[in-house]
mmCIF file of the N, C-alpha and C atoms, coordinates in Angstrom:
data_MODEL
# 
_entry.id   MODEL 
# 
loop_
_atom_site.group_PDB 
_atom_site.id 
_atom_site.type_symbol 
_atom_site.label_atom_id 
_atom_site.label_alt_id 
_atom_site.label_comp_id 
_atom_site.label_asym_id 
_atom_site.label_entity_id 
_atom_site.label_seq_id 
_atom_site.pdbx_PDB_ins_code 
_atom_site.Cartn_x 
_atom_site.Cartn_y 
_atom_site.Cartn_z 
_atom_site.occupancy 
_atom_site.B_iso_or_equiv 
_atom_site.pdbx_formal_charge 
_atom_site.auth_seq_id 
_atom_site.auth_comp_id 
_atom_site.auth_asym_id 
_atom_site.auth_atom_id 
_atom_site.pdbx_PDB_model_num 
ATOM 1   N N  . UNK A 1 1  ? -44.812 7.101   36.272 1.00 0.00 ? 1  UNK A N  1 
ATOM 2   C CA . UNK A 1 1  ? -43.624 6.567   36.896 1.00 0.00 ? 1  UNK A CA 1 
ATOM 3   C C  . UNK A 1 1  ? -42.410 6.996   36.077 1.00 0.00 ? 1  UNK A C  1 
ATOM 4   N N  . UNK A 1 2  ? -41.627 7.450   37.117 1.00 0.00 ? 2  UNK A N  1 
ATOM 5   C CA . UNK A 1 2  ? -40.430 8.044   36.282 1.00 0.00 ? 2  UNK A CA 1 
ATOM 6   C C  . UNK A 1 2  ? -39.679 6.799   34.870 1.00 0.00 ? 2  UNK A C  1 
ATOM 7   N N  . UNK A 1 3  ? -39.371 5.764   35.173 1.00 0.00 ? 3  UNK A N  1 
ATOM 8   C CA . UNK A 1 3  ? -38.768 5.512   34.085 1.00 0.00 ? 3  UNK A CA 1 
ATOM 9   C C  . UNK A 1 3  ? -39.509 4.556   33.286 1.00 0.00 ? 3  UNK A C  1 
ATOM 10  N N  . UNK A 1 4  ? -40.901 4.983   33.278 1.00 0.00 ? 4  UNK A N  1 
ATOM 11  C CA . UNK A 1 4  ? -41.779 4.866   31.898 1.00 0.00 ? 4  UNK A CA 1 
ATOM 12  C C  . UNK A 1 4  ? -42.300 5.876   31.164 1.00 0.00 ? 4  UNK A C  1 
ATOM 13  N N  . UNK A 1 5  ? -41.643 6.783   31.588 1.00 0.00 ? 5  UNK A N  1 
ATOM 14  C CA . UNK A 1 5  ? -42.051 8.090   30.862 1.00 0.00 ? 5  UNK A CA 1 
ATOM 15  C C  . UNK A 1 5  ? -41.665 7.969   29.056 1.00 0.00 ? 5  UNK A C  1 
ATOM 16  N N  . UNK A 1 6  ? -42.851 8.766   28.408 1.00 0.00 ? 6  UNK A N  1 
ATOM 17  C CA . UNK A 1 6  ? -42.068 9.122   27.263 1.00 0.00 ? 6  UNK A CA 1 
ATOM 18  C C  . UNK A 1 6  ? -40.756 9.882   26.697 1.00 0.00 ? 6  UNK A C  1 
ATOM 19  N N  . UNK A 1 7  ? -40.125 9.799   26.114 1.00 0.00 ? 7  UNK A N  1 
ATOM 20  C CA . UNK A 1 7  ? -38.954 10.802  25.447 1.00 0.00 ? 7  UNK A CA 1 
ATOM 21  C C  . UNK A 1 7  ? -37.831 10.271  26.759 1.00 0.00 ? 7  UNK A C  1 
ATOM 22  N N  . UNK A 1 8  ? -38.044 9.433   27.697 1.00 0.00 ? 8  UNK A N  1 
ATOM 23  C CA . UNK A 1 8  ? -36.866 9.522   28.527 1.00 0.00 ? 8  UNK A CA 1 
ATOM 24  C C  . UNK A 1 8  ? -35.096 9.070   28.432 1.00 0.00 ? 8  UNK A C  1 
ATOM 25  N N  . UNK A 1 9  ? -35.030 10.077  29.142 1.00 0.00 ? 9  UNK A N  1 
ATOM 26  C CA . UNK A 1 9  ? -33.756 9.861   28.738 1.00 0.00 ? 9  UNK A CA 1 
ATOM 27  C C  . UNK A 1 9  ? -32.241 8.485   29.145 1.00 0.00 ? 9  UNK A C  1 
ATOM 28  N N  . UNK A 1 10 ? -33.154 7.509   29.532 1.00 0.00 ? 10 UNK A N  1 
ATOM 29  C CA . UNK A 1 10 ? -33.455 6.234   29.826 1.00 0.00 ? 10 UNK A CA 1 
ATOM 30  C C  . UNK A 1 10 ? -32.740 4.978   28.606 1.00 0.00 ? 10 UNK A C  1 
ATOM 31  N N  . UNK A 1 11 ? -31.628 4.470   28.105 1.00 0.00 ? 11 UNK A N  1 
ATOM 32  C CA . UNK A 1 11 ? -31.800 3.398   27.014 1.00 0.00 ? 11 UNK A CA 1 
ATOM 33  C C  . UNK A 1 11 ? -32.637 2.321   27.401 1.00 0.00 ? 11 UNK A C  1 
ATOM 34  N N  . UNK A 1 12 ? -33.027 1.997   26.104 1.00 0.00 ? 12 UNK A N  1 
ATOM 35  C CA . UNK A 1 12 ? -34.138 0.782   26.168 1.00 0.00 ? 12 UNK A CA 1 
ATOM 36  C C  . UNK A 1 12 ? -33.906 -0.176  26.097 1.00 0.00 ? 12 UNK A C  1 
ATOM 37  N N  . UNK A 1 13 ? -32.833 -0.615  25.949 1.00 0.00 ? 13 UNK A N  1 
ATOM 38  C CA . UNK A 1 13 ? -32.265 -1.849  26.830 1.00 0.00 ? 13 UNK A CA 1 
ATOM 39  C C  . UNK A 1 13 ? -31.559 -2.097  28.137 1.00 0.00 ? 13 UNK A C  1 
ATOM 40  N N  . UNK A 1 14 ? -31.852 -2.774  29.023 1.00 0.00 ? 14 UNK A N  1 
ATOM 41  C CA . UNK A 1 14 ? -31.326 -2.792  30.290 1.00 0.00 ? 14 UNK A CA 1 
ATOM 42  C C  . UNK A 1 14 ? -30.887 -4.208  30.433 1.00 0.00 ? 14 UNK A C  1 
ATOM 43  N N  . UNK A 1 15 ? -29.629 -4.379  30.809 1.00 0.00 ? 15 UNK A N  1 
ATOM 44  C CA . UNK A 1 15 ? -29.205 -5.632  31.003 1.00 0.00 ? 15 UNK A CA 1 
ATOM 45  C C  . UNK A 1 15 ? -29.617 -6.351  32.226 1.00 0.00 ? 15 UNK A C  1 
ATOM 46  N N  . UNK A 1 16 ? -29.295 -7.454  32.454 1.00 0.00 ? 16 UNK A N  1 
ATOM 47  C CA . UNK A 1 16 ? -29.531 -8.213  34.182 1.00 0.00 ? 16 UNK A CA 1 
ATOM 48  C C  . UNK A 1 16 ? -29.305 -7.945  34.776 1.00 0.00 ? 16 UNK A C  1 
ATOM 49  N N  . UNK A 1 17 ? -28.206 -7.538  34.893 1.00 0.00 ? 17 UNK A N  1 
ATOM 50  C CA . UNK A 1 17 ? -27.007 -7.433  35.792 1.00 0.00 ? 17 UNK A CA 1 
ATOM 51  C C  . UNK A 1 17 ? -26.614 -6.104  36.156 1.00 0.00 ? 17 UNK A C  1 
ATOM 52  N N  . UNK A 1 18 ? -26.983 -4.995  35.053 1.00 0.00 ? 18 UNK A N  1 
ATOM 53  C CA . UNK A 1 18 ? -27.211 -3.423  35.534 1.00 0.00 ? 18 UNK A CA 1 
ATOM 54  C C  . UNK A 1 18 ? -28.510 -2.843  37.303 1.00 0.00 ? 18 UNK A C  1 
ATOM 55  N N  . UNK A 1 19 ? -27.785 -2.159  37.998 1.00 0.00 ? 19 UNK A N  1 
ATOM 56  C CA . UNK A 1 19 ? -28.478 -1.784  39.048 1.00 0.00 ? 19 UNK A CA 1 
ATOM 57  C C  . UNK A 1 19 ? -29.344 -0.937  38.939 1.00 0.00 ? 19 UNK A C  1 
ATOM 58  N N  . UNK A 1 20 ? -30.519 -1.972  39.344 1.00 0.00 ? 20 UNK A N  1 
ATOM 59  C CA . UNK A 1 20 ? -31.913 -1.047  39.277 1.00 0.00 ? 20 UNK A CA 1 
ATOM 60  C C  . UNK A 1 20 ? -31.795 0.322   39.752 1.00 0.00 ? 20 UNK A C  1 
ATOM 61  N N  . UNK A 1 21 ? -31.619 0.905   40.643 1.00 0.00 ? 21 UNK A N  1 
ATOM 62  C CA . UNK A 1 21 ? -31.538 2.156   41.091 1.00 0.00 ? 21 UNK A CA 1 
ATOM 63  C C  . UNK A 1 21 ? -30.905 3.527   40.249 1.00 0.00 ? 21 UNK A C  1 
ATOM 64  N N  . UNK A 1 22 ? -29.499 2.591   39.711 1.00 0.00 ? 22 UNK A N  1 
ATOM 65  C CA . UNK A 1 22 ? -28.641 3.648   39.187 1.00 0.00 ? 22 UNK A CA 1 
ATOM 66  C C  . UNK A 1 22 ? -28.520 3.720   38.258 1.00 0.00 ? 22 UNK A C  1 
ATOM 67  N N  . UNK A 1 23 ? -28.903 2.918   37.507 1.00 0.00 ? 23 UNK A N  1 
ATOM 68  C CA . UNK A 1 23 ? -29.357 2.906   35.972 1.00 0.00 ? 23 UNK A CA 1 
ATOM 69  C C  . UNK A 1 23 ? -30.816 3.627   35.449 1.00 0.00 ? 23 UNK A C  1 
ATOM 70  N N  . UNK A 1 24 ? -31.987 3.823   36.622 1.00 0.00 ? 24 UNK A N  1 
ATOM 71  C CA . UNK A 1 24 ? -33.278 4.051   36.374 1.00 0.00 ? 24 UNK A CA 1 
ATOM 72  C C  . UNK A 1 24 ? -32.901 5.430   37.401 1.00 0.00 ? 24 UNK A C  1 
ATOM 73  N N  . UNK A 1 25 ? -31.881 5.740   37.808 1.00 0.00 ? 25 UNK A N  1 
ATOM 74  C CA . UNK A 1 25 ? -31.841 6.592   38.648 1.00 0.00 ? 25 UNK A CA 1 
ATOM 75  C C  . UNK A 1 25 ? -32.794 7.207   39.616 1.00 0.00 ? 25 UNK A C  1 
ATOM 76  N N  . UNK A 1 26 ? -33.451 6.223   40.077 1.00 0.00 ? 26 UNK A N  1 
ATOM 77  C CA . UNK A 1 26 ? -34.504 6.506   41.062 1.00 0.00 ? 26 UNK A CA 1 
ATOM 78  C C  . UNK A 1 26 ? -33.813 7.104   42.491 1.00 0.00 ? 26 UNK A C  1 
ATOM 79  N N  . UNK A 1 27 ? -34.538 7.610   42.916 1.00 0.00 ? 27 UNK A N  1 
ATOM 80  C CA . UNK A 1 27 ? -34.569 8.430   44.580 1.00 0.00 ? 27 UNK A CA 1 
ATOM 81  C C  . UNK A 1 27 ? -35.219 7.563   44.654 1.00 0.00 ? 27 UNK A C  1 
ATOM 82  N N  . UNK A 1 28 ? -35.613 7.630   46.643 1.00 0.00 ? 28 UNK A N  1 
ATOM 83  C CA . UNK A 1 28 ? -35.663 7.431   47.741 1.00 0.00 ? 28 UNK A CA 1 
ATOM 84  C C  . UNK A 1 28 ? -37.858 7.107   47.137 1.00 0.00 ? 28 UNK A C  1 
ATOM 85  N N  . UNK A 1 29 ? -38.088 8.266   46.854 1.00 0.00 ? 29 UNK A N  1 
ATOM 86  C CA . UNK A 1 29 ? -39.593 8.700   46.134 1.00 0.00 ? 29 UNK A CA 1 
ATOM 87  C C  . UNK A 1 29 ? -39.743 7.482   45.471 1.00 0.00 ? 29 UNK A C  1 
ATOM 88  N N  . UNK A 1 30 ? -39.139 7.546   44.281 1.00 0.00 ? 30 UNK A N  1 
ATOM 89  C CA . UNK A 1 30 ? -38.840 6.666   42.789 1.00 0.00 ? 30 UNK A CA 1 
ATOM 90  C C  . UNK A 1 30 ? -39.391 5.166   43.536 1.00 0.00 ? 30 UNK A C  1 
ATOM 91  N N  . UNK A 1 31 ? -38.256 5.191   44.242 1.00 0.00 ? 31 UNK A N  1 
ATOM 92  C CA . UNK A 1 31 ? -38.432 3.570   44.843 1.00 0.00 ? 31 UNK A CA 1 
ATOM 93  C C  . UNK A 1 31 ? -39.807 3.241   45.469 1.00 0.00 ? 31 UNK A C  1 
ATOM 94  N N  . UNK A 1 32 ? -40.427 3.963   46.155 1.00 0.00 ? 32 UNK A N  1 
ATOM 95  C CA . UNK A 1 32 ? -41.792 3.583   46.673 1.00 0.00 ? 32 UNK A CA 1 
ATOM 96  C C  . UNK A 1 32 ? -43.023 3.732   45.562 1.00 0.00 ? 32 UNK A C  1 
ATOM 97  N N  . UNK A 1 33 ? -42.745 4.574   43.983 1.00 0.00 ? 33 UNK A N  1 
ATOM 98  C CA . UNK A 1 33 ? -43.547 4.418   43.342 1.00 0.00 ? 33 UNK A CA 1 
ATOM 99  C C  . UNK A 1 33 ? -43.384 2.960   42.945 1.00 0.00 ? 33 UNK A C  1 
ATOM 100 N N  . UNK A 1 34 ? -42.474 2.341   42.194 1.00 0.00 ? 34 UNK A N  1 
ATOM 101 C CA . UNK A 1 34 ? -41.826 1.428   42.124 1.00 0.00 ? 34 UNK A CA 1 
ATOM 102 C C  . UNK A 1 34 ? -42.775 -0.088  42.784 1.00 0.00 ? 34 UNK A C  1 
ATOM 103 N N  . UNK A 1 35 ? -41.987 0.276   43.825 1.00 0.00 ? 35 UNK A N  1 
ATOM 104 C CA . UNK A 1 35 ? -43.167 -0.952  44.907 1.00 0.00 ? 35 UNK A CA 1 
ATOM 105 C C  . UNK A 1 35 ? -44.552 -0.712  45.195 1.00 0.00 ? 35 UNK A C  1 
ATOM 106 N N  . UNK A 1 36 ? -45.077 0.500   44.351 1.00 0.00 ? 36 UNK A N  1 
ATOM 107 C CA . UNK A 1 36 ? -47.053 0.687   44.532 1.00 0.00 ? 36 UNK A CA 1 
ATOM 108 C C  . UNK A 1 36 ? -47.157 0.337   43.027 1.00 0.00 ? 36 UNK A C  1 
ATOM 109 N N  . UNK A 1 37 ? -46.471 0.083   42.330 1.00 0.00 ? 37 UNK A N  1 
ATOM 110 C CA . UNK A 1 37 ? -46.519 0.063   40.803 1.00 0.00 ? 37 UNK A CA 1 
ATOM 111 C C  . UNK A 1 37 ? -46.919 -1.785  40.895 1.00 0.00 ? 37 UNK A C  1 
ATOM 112 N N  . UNK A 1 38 ? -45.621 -1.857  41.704 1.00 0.00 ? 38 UNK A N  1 
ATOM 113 C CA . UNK A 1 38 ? -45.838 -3.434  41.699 1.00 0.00 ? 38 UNK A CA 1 
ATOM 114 C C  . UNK A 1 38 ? -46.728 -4.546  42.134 1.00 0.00 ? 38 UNK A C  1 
ATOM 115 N N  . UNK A 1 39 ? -47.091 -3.538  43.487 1.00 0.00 ? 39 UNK A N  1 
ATOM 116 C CA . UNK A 1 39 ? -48.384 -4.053  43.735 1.00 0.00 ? 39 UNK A CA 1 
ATOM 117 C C  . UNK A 1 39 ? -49.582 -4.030  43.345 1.00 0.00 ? 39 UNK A C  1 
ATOM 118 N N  . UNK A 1 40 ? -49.759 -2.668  42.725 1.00 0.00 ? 40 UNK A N  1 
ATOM 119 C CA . UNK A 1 40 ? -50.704 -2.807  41.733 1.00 0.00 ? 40 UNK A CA 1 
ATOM 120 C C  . UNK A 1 40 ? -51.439 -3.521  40.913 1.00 0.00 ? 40 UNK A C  1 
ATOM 121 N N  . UNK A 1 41 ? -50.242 -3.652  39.935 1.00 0.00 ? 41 UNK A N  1 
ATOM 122 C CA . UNK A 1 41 ? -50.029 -4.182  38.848 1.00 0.00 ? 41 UNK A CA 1 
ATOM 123 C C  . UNK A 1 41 ? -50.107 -5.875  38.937 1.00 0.00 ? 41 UNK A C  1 
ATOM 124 N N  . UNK A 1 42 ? -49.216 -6.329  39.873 1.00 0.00 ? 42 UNK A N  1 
ATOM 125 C CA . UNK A 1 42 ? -49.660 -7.680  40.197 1.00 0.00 ? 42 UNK A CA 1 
ATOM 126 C C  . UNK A 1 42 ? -50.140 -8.334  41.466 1.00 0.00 ? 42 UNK A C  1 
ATOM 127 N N  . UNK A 1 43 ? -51.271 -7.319  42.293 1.00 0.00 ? 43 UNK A N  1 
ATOM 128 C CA . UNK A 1 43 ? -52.024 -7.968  43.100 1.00 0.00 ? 43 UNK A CA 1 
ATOM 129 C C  . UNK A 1 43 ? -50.852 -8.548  44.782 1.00 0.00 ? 43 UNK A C  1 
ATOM 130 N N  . UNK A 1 44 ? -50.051 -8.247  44.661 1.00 0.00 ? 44 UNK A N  1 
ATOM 131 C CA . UNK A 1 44 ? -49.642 -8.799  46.047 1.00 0.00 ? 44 UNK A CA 1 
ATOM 132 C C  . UNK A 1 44 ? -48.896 -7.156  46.535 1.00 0.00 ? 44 UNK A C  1 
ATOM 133 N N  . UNK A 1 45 ? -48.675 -7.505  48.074 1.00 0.00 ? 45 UNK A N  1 
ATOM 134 C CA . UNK A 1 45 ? -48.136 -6.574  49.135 1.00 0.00 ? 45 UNK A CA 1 
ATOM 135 C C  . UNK A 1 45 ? -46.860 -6.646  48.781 1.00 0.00 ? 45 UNK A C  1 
ATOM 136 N N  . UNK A 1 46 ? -45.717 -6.017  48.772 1.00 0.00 ? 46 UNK A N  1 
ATOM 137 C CA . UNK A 1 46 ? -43.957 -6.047  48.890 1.00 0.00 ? 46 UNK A CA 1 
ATOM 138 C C  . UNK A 1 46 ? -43.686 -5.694  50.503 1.00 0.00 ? 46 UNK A C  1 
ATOM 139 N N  . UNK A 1 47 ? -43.018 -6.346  50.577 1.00 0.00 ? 47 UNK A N  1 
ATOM 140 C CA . UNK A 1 47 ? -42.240 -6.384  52.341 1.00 0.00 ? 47 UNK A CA 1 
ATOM 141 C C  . UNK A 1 47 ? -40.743 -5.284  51.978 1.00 0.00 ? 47 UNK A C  1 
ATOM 142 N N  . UNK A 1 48 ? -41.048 -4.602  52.906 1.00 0.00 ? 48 UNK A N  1 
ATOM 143 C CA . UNK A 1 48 ? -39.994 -3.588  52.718 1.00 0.00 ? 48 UNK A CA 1 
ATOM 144 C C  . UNK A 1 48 ? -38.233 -4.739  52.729 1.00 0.00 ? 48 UNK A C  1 
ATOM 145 N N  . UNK A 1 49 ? -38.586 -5.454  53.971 1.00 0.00 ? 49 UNK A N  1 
ATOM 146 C CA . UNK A 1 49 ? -37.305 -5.979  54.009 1.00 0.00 ? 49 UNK A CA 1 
ATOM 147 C C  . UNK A 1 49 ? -37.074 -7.350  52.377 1.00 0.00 ? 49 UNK A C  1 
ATOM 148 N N  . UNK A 1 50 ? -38.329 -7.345  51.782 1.00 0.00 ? 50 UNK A N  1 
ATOM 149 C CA . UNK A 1 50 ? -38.055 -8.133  50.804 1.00 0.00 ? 50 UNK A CA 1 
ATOM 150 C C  . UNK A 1 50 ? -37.462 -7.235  49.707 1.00 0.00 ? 50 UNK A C  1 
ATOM 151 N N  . UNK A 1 51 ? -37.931 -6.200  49.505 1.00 0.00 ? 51 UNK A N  1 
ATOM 152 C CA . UNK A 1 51 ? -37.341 -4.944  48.225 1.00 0.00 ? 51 UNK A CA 1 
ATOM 153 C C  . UNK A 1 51 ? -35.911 -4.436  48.675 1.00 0.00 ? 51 UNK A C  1 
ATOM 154 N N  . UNK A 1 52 ? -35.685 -4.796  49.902 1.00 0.00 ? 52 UNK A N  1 
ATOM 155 C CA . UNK A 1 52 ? -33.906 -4.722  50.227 1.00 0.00 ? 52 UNK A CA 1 
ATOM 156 C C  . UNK A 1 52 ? -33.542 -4.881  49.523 1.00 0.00 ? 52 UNK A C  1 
ATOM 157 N N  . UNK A 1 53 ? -33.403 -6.366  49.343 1.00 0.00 ? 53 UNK A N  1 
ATOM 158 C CA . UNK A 1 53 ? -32.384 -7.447  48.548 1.00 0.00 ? 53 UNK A CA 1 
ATOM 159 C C  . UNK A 1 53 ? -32.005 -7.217  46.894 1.00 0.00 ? 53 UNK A C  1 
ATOM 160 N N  . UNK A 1 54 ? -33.340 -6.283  46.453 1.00 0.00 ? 54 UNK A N  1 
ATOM 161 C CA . UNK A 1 54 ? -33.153 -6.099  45.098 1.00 0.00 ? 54 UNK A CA 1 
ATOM 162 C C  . UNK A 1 54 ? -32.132 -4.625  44.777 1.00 0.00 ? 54 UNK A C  1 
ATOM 163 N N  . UNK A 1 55 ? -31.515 -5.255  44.235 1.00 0.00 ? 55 UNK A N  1 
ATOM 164 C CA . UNK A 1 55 ? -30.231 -4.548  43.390 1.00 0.00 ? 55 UNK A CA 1 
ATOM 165 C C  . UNK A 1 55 ? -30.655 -4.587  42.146 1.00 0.00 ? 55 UNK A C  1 
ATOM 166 N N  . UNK A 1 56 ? -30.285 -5.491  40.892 1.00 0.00 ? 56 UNK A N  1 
ATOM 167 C CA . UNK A 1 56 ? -30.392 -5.933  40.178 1.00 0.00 ? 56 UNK A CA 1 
ATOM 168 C C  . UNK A 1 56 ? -31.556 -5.387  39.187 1.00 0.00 ? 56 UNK A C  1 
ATOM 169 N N  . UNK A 1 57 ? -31.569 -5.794  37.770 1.00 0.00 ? 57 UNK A N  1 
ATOM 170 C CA . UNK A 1 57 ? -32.851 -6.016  37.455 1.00 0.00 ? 57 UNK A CA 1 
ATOM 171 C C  . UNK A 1 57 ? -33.193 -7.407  37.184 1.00 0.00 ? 57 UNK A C  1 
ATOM 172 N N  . UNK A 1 58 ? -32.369 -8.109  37.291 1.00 0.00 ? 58 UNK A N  1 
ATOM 173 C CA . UNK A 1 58 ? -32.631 -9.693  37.356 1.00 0.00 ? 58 UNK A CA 1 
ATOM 174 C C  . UNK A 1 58 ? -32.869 -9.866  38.905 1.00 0.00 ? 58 UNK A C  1 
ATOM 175 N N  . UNK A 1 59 ? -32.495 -9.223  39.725 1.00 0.00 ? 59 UNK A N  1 
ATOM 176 C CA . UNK A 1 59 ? -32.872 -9.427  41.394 1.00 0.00 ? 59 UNK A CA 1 
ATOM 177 C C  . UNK A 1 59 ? -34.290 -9.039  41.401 1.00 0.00 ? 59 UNK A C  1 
ATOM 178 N N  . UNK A 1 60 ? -35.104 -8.257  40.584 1.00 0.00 ? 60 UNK A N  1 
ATOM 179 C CA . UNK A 1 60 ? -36.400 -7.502  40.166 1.00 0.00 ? 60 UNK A CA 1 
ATOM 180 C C  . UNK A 1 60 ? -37.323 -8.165  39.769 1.00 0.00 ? 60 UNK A C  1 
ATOM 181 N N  . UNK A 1 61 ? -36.967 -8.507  38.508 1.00 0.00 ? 61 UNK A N  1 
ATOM 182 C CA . UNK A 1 61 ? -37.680 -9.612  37.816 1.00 0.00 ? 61 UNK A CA 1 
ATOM 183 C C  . UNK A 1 61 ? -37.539 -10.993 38.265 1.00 0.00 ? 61 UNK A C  1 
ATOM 184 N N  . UNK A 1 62 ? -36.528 -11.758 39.284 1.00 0.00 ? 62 UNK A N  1 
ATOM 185 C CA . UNK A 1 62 ? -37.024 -13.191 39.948 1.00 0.00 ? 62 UNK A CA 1 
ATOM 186 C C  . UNK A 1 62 ? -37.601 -12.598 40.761 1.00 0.00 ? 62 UNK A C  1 
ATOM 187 N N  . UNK A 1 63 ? -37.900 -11.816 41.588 1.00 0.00 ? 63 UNK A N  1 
ATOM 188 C CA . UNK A 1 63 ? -38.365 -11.226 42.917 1.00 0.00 ? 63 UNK A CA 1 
ATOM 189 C C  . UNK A 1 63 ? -40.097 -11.502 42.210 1.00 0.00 ? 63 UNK A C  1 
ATOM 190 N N  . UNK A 1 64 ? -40.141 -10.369 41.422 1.00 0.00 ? 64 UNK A N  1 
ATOM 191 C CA . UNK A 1 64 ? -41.438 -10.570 40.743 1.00 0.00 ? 64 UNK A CA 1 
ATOM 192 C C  . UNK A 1 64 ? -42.243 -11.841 40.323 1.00 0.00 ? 64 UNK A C  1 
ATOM 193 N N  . UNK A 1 65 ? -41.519 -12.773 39.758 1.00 0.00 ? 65 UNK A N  1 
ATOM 194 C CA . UNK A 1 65 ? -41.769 -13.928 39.168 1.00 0.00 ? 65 UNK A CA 1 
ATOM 195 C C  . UNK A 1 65 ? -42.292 -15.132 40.482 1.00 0.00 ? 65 UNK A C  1 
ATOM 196 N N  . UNK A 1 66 ? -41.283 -14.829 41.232 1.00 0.00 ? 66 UNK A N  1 
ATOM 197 C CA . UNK A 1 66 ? -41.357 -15.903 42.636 1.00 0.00 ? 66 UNK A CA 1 
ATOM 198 C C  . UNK A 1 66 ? -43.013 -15.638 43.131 1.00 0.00 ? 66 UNK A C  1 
ATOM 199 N N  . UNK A 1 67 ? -43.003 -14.404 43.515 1.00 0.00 ? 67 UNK A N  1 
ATOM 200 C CA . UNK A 1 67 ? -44.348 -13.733 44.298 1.00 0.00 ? 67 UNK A CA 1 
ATOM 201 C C  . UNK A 1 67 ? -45.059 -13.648 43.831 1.00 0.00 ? 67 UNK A C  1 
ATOM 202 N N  . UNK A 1 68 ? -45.826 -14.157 42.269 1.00 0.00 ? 68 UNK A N  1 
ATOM 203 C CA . UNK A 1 68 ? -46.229 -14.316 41.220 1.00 0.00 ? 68 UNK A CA 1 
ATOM 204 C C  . UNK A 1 68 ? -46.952 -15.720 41.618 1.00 0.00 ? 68 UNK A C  1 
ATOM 205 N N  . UNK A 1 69 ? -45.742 -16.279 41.242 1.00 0.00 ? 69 UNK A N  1 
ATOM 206 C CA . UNK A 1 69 ? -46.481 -18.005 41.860 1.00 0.00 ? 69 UNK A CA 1 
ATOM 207 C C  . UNK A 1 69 ? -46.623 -18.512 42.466 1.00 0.00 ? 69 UNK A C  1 
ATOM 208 N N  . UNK A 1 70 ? -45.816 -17.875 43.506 1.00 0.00 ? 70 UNK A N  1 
ATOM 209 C CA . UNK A 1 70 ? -46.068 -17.873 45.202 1.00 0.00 ? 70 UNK A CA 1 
ATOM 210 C C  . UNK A 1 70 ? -47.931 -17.753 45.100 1.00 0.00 ? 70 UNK A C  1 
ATOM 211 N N  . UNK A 1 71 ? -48.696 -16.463 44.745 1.00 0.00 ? 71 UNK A N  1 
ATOM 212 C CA . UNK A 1 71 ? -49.724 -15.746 44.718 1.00 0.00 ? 71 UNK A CA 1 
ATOM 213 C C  . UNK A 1 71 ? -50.890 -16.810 43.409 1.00 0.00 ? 71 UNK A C  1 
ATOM 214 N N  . UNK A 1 72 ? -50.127 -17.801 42.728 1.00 0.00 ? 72 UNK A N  1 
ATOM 215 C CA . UNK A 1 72 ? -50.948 -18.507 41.980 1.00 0.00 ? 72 UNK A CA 1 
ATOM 216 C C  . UNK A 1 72 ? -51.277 -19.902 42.923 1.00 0.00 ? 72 UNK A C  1 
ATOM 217 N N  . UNK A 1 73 ? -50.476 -20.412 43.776 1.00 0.00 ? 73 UNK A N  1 
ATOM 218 C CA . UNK A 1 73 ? -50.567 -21.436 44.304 1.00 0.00 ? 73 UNK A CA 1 
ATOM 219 C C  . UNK A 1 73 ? -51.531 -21.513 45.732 1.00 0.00 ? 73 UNK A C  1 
ATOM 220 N N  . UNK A 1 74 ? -52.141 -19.714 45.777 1.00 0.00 ? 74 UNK A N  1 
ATOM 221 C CA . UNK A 1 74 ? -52.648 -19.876 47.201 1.00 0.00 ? 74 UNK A CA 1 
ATOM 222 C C  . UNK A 1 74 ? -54.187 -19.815 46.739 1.00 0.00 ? 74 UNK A C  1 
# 
């Protein structure tokens, strides 16, 4: 996945409030690894119209967190 690569040219800190997209400079591509990464990784589906809403990387990480325990409570 592009912005877990080694040597990238990426800083390693990312604030909240910086935009996922343009900060990780993902394409159109980027973004659907992104949402297979996520599902992967933590077991649930992403709704296209739910990965809209995310801007953010704090829009990212509650997104994540919600559907998380959403996915513990069922």
């Amino acid at each position: 996945m592009l912005f877990w690569r080694k040597n990238s040219k990426f800083p390693r800190k990312h604030y909240p409030e910086a935009d996922l997209k343009a900060t990780l400079e993902l394409d159109s591509l980027d973004y659907i690894d992104l949402v297979v990464a996520i599902e992967n990784n933590f077991g649930f589906k992403v709704k296209p119209e739910d990965f809209q809403g995310i801007v953010t990387f704090q829009d990212f990480y509650d997104y994540v967190i919600q559907r998380v325990k959403q996915k513990e409570l069922v």
